[in-house]
Backbone as CSV, one residue per row, in Angstrom:
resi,resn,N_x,N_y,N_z,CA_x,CA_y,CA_z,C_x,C_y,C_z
1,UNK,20.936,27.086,13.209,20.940,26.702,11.810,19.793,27.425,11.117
2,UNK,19.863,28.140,9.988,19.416,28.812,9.439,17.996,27.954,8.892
3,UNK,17.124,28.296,8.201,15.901,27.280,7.617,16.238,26.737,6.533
4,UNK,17.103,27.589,5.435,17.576,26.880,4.608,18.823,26.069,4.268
5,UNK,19.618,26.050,5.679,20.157,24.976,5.863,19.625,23.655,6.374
6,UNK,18.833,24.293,6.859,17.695,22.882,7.343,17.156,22.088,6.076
7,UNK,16.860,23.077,5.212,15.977,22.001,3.962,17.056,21.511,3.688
8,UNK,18.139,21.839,3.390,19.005,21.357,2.578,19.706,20.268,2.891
9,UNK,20.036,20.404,4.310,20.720,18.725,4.998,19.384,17.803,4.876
10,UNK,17.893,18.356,5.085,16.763,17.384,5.196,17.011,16.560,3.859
11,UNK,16.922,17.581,3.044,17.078,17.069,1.324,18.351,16.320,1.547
12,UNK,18.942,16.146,1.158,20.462,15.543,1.416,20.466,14.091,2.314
13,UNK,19.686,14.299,3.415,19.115,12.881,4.320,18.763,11.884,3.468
14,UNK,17.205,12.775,2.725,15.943,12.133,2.484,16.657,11.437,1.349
15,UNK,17.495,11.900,0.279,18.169,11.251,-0.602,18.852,9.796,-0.337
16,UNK,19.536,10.567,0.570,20.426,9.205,0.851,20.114,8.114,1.125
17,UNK,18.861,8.195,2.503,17.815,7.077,2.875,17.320,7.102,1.783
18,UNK,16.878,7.266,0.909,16.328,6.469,-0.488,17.082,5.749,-0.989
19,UNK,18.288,6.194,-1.320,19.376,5.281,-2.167,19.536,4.374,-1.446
20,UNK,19.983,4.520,-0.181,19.691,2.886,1.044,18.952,2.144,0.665
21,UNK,17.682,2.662,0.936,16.297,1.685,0.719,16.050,1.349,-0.655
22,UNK,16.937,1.717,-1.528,16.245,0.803,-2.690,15.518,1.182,-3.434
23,UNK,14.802,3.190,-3.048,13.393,3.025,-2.884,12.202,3.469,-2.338
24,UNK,11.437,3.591,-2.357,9.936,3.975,-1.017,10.521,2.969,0.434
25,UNK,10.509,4.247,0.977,10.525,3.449,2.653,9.282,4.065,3.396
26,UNK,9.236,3.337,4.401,8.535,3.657,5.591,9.024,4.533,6.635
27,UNK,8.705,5.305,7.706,9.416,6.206,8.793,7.913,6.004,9.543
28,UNK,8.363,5.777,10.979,7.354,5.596,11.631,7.738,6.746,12.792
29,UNK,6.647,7.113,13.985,7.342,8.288,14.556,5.980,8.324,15.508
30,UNK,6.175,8.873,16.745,5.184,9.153,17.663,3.706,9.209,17.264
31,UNK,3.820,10.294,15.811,2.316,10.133,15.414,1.638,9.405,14.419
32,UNK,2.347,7.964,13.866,2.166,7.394,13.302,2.946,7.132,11.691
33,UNK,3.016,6.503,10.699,3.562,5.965,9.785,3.498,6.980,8.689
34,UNK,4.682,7.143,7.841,4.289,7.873,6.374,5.730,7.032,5.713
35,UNK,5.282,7.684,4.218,6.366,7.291,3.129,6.800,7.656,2.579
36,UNK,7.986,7.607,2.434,8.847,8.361,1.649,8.997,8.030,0.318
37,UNK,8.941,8.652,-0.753,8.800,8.263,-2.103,9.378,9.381,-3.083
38,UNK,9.590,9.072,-4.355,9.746,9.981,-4.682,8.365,10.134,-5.999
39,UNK,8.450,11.275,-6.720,7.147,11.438,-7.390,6.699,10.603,-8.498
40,UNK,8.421,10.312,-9.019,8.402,9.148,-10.262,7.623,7.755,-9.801
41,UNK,8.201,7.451,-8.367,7.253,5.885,-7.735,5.697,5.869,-7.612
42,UNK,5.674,7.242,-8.103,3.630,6.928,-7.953,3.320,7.281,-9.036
43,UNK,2.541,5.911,-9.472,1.831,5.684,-10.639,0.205,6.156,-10.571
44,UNK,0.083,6.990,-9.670,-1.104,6.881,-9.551,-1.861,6.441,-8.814
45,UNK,-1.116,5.143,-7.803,-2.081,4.716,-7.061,-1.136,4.936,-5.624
46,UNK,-1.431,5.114,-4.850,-0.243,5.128,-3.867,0.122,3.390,-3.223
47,UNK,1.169,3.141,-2.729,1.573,1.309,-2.308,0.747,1.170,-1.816
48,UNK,0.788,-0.142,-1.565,-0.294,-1.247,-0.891,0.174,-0.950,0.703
49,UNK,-0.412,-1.008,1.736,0.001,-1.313,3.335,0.049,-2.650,3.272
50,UNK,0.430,-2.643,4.724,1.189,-4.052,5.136,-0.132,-4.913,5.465
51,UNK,-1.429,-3.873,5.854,-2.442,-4.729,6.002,-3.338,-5.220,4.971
52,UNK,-3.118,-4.531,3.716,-3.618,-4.782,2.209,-2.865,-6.070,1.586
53,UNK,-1.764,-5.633,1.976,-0.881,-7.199,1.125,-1.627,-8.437,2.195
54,UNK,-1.632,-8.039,3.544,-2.300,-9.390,4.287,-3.663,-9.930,3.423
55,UNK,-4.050,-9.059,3.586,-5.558,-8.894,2.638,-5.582,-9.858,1.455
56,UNK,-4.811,-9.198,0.435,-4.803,-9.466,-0.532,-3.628,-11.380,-1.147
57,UNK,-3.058,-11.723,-0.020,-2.091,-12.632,0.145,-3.555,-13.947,0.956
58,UNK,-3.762,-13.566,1.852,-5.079,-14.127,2.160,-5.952,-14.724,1.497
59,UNK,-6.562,-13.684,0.205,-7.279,-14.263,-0.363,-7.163,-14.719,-1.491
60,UNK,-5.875,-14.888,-1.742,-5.016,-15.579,-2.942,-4.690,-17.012,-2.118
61,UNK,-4.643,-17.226,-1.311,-4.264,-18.157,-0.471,-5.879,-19.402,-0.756
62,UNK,-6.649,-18.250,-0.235,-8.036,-18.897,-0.234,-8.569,-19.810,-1.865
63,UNK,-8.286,-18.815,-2.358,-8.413,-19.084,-4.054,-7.773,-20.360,-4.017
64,UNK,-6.336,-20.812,-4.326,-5.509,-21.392,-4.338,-5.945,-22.780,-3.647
65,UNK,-6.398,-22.421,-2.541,-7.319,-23.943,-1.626,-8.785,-24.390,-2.122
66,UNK,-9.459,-23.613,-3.211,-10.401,-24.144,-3.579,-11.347,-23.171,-2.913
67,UNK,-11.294,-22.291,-1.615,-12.457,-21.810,-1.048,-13.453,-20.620,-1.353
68,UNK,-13.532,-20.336,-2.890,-13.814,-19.189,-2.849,-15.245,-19.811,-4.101
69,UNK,-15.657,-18.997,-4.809,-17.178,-18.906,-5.441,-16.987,-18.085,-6.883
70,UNK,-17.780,-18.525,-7.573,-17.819,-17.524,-8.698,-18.990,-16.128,-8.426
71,UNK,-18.370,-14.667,-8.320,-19.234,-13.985,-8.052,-20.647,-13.781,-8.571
72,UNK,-20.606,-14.148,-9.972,-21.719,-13.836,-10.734,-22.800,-14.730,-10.154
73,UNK,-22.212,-16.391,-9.816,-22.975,-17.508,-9.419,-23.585,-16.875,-8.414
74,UNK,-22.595,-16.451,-7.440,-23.560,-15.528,-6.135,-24.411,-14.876,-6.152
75,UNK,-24.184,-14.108,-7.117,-25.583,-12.569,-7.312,-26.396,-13.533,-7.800
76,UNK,-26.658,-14.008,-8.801,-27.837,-14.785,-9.266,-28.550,-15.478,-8.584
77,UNK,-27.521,-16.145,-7.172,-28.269,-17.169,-6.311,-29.077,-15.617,-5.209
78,UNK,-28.489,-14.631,-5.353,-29.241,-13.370,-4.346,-30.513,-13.380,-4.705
79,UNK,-29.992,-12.751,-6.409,-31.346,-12.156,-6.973,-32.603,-13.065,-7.208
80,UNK,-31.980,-14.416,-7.141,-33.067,-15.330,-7.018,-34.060,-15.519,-5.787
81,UNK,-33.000,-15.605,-4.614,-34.040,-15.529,-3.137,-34.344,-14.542,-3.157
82,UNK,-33.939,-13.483,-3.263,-34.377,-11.634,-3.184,-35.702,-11.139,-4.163
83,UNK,-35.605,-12.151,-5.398,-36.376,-11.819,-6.149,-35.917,-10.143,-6.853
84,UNK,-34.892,-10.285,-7.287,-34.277,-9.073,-7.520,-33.448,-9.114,-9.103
């Protein structure tokens, strides 16, 4: 198969698995994870990982239970022992 039959069924794949997915997918592979997207889906920031949404689901969680602080209250209580 020639190279530019190669791009061209690749292209033709990569399409299709998008229209599947909805979307940005994932492809995982011996050397680890990437994404498929197209250029319109990035705003600029690239998606969140699966360990960022944990992250970020976590500490919305925390919020939500009462466990968290007002930051500013914090620094002030620093700069007070710190003398800062």
């Amino acid at each position: 198969m020639s190279p530019q039959a190669v791009a061209e069924s690749t292209r033709v794949d990569l399409r299709n698995a998008y229209a599947e997915a909805q979307g940005p997918f994932t492809v995982s592979d011996e050397q680890g994870d990437f994404i498929v997207m197209r250029a319109s889906d990035y705003d600029g920031e690239p998606p969140l990982t699966e360990g960022e949404l944990r992250v970020l689901e976590k500490g919305y969680a925390q919020a939500l239970r009462g466990e968290t602080r007002d930051a500013f209250e914090s620094l002030a209580e620093i700069r007070a022992i710190y003398g800062l």
